[in-house]
N, C-alpha and C positions, 0 to 999 in steps of 0.2 A: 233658795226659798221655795218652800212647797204651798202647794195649792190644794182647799178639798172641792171634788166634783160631785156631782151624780149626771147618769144619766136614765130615765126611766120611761119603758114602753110598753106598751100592752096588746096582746095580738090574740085574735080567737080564730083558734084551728079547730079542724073538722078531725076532732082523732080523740080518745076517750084520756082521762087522766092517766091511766095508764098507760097508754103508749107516750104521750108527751114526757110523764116521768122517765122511760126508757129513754126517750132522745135527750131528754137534758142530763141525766143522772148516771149515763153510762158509757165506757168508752167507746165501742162502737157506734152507740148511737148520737154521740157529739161529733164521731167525724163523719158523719152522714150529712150533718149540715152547714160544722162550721169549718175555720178555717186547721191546717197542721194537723196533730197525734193530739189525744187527748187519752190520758188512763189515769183511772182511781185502783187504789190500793190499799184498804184500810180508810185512819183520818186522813190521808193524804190525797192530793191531785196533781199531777202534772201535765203540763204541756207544753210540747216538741215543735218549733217550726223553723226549716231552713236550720237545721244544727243550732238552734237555742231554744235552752230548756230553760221552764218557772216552774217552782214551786209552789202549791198551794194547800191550807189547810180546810179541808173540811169541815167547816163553822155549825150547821143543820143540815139535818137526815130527815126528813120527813117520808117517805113514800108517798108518791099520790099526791101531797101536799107543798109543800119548802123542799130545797135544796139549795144550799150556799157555800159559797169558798172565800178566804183571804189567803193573799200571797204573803210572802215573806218581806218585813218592811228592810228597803232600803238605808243604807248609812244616814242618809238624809231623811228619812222619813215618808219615801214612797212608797206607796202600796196601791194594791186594787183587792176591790171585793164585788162578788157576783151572790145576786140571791133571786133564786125564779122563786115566783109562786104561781100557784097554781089551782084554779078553782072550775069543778066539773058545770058544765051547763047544761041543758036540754036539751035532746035531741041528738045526744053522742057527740057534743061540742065540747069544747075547753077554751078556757080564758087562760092565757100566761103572764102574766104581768114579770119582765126584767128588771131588776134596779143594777148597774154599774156604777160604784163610788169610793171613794178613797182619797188620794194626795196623790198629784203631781208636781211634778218639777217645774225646773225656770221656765224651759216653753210651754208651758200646762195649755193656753191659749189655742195653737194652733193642734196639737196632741187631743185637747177637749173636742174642737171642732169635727175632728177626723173621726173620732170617736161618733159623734152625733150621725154623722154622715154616714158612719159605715153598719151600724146595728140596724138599720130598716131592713137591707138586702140577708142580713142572717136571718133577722127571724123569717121574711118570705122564704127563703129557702127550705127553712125551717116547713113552715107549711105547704111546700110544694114536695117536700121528702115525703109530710106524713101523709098527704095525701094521694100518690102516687110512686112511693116506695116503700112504704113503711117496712121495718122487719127485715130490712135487706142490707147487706153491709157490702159498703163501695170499694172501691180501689179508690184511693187519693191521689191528687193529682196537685202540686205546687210549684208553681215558676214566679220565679223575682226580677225583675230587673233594673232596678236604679239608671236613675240619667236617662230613660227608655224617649224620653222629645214631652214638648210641652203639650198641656191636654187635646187640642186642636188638633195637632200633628199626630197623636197618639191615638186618638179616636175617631179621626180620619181611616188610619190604617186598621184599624178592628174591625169597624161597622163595614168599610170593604170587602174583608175576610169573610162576613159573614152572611153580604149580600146585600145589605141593609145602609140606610143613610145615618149622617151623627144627628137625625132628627128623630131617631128611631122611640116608637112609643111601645109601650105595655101590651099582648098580644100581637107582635107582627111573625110573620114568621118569615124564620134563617134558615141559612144553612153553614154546619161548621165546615171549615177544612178538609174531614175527612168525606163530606157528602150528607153525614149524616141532618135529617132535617129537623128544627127544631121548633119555639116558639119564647118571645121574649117575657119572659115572666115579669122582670122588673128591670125599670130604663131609668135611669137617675144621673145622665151624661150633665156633665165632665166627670162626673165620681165613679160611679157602677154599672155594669148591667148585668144583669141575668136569663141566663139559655135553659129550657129545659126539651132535651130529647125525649124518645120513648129508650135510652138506654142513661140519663144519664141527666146532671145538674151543673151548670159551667156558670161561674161570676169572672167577669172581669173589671178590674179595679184599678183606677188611678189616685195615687195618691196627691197629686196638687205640686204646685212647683213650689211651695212651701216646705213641703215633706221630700224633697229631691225627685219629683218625677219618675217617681216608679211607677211601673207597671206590674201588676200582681194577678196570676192566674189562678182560683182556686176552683178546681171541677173535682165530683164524685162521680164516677162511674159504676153503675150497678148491675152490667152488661156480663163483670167476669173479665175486663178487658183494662190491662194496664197501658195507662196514656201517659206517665210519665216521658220515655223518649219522645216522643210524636209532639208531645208539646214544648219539650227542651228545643227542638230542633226549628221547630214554628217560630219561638221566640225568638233564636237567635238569626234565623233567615231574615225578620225582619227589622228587627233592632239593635243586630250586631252584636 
């Protein structure tokens, strides 16, 4: 049995319509903030994460203004749809307002919740790209790990890594793994948190012992510097 959702947010970033259009509207500039591969083609959309692809159609083209996509409905009637808009303000500001809505399935429930939880930390990304990367296209960085311990256990071992306690608030400053030093852009523990370097943007994501306790690492690097191995090998040293 399907369920319909929305979820909708509104965020004003310091960056002109036109650059917000390039981050939401185009492939490079979607993986700059958010999660996996993203590429348009035509009416079409896809996107790539962990070896699973979605198809999406390109619903509105606006430039400057709209941008929207629906996927392809499932047997049962699933789908999702994404539509930014987008309106310029004063002073070289932008308002974006996000809507995500469609039908889910039997767990819609806890699938919705995760949903709500997890759109805050993208759009902040979001506006810590444009204001500190803009134009710049990352190296992507993805690690999964299912079963990874429950969120306590799990965010114990992170906020360690990083120098920090699982009290950790909004501007504290870290250090990753490799030395490099950073600053918490957004702390939303037991769910997210988010690092930002002077080379680079790191979320780290639990998904709740409802969604099987994964652990999900998504970083861009705008450094020129592939962190793919560095963070396969992070993960597995300490989660097996």
């Amino acid at each position: 049995m399907t369920h319909p959702f929305e979820v909708s947010l509104e965020i004003e970033l310091a960056a002109t319509p036109e650059q917000v259009w390039e981050a939401i509207a185009t492939g490079p500039g979607v993986d700059s903030w958010f999660m996996g591969r993203t590429q348009f083609a035509g009416e079409r959309a896809e996107f790539t994460m962990l070896g699973h692809t979605e198809q999406s159609t390109i619903t509105a083209y606006e430039p400057g203004s709209r941008f929207a996509t629906r996927s392809e409905e499932a047997a049962d009637g699933r789908f999702m749809a994404m539509e930014y808009l987008i309106e310029g303000r004063g002073g070289g500001t932008t308002v974006l307002r996000l809507v995500h809505s469609g039908m889910l399935g039997d767990d819609w429930e806890t699938e919705f919740e995760a949903m709500k939880a997890g759109w805050p930390i993208y759009l902040e990304t979001l506006s810590q790209y444009l204001g500190h990367f803009a134009g710049r296209v990352p190296s992507v960085t993805t690690v999964f790990r299912p079963g990874a311990g429950g969120p306590d256990a799990v965010w114990k071992v992170v906020t360690e890594a990083l120098g920090v306690t699982p009290e950790v608030a909004g501007g504290e400053a870290v250090r990753l793994p490799d030395g490099s030093a950073g600053v918490v852009f957004y702390a939303n523990l037991p769910v997210n948190l988010g690092v930002r370097t002077g080379g680079g943007l790191y979320r780290f994501i639990h998904s709740g012992t409802d969604r099987g306790d994964a652990l999900v690492l998504g970083h861009q690097n705008f450094a020129g510097r592939d962190e793919q191995a560095a963070w396969d090998a992070w993960m597995a040293e300490r989660f097996g």
